[in-house]
N, C-alpha and C positions, 0 to 999 in steps of 0.2 A: 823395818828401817827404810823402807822403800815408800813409803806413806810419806812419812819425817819429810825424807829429800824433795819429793812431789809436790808436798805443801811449800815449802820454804823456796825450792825453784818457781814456784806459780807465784810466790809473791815477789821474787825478784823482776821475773818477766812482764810481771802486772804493772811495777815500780818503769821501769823500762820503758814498754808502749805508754805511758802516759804521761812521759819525760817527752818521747817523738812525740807523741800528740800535740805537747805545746810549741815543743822545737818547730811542727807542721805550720804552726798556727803562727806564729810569728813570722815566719819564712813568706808565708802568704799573704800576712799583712806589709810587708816589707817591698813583697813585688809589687803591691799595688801602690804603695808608696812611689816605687822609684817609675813606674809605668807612668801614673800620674804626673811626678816630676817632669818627668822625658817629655809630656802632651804638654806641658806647660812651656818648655824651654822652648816648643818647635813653635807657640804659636807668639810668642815673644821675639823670637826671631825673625818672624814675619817683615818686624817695624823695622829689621836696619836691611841695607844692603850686603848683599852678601862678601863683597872685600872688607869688610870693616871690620878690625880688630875683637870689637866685642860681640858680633855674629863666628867669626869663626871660633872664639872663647866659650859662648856658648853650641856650636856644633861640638866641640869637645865633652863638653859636659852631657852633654846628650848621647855622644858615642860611650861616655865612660857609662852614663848611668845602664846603657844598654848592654854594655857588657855583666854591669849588676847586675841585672833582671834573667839574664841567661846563665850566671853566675849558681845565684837563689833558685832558679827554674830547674836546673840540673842536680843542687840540694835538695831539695821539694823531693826530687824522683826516687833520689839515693834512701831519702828517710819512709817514702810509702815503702818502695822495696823491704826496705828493716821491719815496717810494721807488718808486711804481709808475715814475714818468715816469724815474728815474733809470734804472731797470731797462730800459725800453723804449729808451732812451737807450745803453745800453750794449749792448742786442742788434743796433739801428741801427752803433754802433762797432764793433762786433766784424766786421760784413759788412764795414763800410771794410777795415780791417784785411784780412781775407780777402782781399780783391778788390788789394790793394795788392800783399802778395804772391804772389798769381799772377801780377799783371802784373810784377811783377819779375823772377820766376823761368819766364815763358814764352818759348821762343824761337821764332821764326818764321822758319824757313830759305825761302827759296826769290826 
C-alpha cells in the first residue's frame, strides 16, 4: 500500500513544482516588465521639469511600479523556497517508493 501512496504523492508533487515553475517563470517575466517600465518612465522624465504636474505623475508611477518589482521579487523568493522543499519532498518520496518495491519483490526462503 505504501508503493500505491508513493507513486500517486510523486505525481501530485511533480504536478506542483511544475505549476511553480511556470508561476517562476512568469513572475520573472513580469519583473523585467515592470523594471523596464520604471527605465523608461525615468528617462521620459528627463524632458519635463521637475514641479510639473506630469513629472511628478509620473515619479508616481515609477514609485508604484517599484513597489511591483519588490512586490514580485519577494514572490520569486517565496516560490524557489516551495520548489526547494518540494524537490526535497520528492527525493524523500522517491526512497518510499524504492524501498516499497523491494519489499514487494524480495523473497525470503527459508
Amino acid at each position: 500500500m505504501g508503493l500505491l501512496i508513493g507513486i500517486i504523492r510523486r505525481r501530485q508533487l511533480s504536478m506542483m513544482k511544475s505549476n511553480l515553475q511556470w508561476k517562476l517563470h512568469l513572475i520573472t517575466a513580469a519583473i523585467a516588465t515592470a523594471s523596464k517600465a520604471a527605465t523608461n518612465l525615468m528617462q521620459v522624465g528627463t524632458d519635463y521639469e521637475s514641479d510639473d504636474l506630469i513629472s511628478k505623475k509620473l515619479q508616481q508611477r515609477q514609485y508604484k511600479l517599484k513597489l511591483l518589482e519588490e512586490k514580485l521579487t519577494n514572490q520569486k523568493a517565496e516560490i524557489e523556497t516551495r520548489l526547494q522543499e518540494i524537490t526535497a519532498e520528492l527525493q524523500s518520496n522517491q526512497g518510499m517508493i524504492d524501498q516499497g518495491v523491494q519489499t514487494m519483490f524480495s523473497y525470503k526462503v527459508g
